[in-house]
MMTF fields as JSON, N, C-alpha, C and O atoms, coordinates in Angstrom:
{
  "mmtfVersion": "1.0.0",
  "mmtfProducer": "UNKNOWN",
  "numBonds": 231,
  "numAtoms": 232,
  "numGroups": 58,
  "numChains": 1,
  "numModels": 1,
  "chainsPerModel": [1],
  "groupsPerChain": [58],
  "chainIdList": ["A"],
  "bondAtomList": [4, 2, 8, 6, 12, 10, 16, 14, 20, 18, 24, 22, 28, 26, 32, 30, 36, 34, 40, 38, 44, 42, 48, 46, 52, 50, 56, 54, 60, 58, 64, 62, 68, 66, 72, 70, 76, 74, 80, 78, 84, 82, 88, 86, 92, 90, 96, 94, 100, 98, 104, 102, 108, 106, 112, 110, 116, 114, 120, 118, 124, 122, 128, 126, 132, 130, 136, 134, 140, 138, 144, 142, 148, 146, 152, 150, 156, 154, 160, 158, 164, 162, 168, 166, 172, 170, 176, 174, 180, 178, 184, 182, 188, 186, 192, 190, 196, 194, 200, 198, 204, 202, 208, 206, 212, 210, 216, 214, 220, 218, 224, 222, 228, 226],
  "bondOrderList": [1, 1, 1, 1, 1, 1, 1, 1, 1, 1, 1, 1, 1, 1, 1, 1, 1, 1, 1, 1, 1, 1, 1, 1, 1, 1, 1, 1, 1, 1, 1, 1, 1, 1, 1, 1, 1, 1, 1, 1, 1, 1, 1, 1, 1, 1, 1, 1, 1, 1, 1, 1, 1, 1, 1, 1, 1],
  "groupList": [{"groupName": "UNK", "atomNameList": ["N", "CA", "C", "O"], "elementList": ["N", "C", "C", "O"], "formalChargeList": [0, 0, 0, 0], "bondAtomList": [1, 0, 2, 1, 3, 2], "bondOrderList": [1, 1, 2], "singleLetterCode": "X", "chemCompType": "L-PEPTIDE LINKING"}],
  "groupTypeList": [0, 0, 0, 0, 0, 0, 0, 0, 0, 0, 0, 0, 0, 0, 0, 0, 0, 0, 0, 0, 0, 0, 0, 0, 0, 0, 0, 0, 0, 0, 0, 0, 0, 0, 0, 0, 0, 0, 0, 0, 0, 0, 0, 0, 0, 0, 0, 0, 0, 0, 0, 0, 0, 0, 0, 0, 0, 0],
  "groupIdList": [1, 2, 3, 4, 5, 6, 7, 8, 9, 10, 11, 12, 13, 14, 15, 16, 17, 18, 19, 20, 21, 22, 23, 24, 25, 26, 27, 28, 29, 30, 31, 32, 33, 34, 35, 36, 37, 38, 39, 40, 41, 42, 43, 44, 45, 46, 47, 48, 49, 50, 51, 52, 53, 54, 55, 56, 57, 58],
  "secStructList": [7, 6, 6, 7, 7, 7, 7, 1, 7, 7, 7, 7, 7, 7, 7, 1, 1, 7, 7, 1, 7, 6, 6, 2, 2, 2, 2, 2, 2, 2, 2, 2, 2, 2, 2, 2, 2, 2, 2, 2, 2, 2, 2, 6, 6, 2, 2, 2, 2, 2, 2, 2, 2, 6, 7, 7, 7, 7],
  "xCoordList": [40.839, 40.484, 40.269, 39.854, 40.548, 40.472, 39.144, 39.039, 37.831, 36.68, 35.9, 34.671, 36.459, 35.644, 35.263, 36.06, 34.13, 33.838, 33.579, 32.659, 34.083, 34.005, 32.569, 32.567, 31.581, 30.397, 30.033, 29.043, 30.776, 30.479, 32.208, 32.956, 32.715, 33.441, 33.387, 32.259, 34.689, 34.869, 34.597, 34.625, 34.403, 33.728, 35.095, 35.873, 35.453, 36.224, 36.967, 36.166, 38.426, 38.802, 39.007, 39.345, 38.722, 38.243, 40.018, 41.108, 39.802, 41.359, 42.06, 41.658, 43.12, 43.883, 43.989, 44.164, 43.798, 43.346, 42.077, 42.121, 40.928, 39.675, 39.894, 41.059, 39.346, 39.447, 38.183, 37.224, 38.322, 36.669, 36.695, 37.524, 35.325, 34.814, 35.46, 36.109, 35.187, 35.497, 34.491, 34.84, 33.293, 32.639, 32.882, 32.847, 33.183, 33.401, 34.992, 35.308, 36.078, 37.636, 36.927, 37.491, 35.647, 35.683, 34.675, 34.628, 33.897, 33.143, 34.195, 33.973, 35.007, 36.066, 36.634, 36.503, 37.483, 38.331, 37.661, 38.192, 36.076, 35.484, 35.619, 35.892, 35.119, 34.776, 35.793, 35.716, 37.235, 38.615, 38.879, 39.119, 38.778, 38.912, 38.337, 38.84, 36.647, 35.767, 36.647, 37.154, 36.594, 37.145, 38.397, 38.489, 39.377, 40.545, 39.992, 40.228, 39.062, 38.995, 38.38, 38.922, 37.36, 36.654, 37.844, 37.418, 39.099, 39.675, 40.297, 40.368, 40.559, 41.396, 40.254, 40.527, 39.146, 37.901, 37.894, 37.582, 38.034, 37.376, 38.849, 38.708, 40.065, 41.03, 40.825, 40.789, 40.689, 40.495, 39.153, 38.763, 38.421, 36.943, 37.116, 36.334, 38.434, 38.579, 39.066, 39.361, 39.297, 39.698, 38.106, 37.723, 37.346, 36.123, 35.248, 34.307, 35.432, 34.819, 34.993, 34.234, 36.637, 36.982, 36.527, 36.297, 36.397, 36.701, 34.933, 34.708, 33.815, 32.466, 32.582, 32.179, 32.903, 33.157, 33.754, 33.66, 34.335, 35.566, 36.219, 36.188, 37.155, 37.991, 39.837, 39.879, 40.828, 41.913, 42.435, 42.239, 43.327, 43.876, 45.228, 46.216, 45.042, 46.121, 45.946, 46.918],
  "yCoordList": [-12.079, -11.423, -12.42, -12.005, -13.829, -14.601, -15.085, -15.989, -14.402, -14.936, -13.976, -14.042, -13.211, -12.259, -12.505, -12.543, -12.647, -12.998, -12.174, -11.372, -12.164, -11.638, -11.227, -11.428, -10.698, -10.814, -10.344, -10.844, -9.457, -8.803, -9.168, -8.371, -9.909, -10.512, -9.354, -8.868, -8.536, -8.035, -9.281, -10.444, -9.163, -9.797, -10.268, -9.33, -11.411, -11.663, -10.892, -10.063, -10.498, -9.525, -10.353, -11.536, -9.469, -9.772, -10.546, -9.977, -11.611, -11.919, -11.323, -10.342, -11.861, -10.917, -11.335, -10.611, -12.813, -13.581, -12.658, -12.543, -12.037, -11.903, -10.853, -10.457, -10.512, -9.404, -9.463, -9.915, -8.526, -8.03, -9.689, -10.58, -9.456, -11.155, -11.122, -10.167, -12.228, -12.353, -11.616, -11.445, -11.257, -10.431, -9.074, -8.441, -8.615, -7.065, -6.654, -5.467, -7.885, -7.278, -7.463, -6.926, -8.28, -7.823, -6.53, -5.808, -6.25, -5.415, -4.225, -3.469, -3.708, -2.942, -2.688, -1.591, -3.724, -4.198, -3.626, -3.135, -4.041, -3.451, -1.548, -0.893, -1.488, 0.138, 0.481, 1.407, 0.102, 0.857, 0.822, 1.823, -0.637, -0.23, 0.001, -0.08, 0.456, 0.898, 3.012, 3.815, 3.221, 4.586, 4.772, 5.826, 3.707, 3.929, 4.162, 5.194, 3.136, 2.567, 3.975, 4.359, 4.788, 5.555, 6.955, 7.81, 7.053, 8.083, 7.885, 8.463, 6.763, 6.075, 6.044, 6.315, 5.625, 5.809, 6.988, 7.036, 8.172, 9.46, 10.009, 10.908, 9.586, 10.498, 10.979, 12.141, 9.712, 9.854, 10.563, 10.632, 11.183, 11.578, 13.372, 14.26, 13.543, 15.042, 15.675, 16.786, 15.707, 16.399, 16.814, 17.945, 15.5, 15.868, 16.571, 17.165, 16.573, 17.355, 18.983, 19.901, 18.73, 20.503, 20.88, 22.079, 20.301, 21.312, 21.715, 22.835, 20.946, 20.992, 22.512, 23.672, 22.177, 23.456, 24.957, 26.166, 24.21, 25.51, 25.719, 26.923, 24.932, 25.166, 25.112, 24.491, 25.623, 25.377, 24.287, 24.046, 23.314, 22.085, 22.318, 22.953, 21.675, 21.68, 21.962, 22.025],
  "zCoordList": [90.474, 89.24, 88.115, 87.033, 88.317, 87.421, 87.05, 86.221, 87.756, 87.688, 86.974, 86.955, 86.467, 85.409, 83.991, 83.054, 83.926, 82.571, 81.381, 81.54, 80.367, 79.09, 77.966, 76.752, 78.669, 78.2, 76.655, 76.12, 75.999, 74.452, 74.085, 74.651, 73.496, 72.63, 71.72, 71.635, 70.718, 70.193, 68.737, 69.14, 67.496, 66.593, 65.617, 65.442, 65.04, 64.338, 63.661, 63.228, 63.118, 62.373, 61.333, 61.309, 60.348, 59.028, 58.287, 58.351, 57.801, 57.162, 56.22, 55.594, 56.066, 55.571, 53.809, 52.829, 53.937, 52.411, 51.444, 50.219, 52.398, 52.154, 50.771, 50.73, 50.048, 48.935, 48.61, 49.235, 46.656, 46.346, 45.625, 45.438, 45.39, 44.707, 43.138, 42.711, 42.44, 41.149, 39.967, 38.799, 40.485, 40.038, 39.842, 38.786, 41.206, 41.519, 40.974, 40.894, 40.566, 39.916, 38.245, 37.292, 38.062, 36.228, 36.26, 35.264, 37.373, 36.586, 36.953, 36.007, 37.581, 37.731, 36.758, 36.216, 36.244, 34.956, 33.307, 32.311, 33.72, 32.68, 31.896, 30.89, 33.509, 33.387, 33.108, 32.3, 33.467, 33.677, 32.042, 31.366, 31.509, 30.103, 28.891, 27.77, 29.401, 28.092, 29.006, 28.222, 30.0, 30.191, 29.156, 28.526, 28.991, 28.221, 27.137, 26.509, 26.679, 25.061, 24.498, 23.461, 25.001, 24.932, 24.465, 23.688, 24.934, 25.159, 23.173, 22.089, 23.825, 22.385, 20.61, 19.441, 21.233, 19.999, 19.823, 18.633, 20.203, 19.963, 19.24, 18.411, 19.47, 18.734, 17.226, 16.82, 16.445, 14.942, 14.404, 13.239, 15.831, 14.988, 15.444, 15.107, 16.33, 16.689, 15.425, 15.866, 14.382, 13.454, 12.741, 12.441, 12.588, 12.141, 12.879, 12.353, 13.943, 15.282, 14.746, 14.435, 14.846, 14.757, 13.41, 13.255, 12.665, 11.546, 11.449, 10.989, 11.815, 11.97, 12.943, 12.866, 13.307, 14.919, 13.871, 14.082, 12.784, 12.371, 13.203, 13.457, 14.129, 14.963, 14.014, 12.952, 14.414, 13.486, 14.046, 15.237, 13.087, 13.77, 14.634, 14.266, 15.832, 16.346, 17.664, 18.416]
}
């Protein structure tokens, strides 16, 4: 049985070092905090929002 040869090799497994590039953790990083910043910009303009609306505060 020792003369059997191995013809399709299963393909390297990928390492364990490997991650996303230095590109793909800022543009991540980005989005994650114009999503925050966005939450945070809009607080001080909801009062002017509501009261345009005639909504009551609170």
């Amino acid at each position: 049985m020792t003369d059997i040869q191995i013809t399709h090799a299963a393909p390297p497994a990928a390492s364990a070092t490997e991650g996303p590039g230095a590109a793909r953790v800022l543009l991540l990083a980005a989005g994650a905090g114009l999503s925050v910043a966005s939450i945070y910009y809009a607080q001080p303009l909801l009062g002017v929002i509501g009261a345009d609306r005639k909504r009551p505060p609170g």
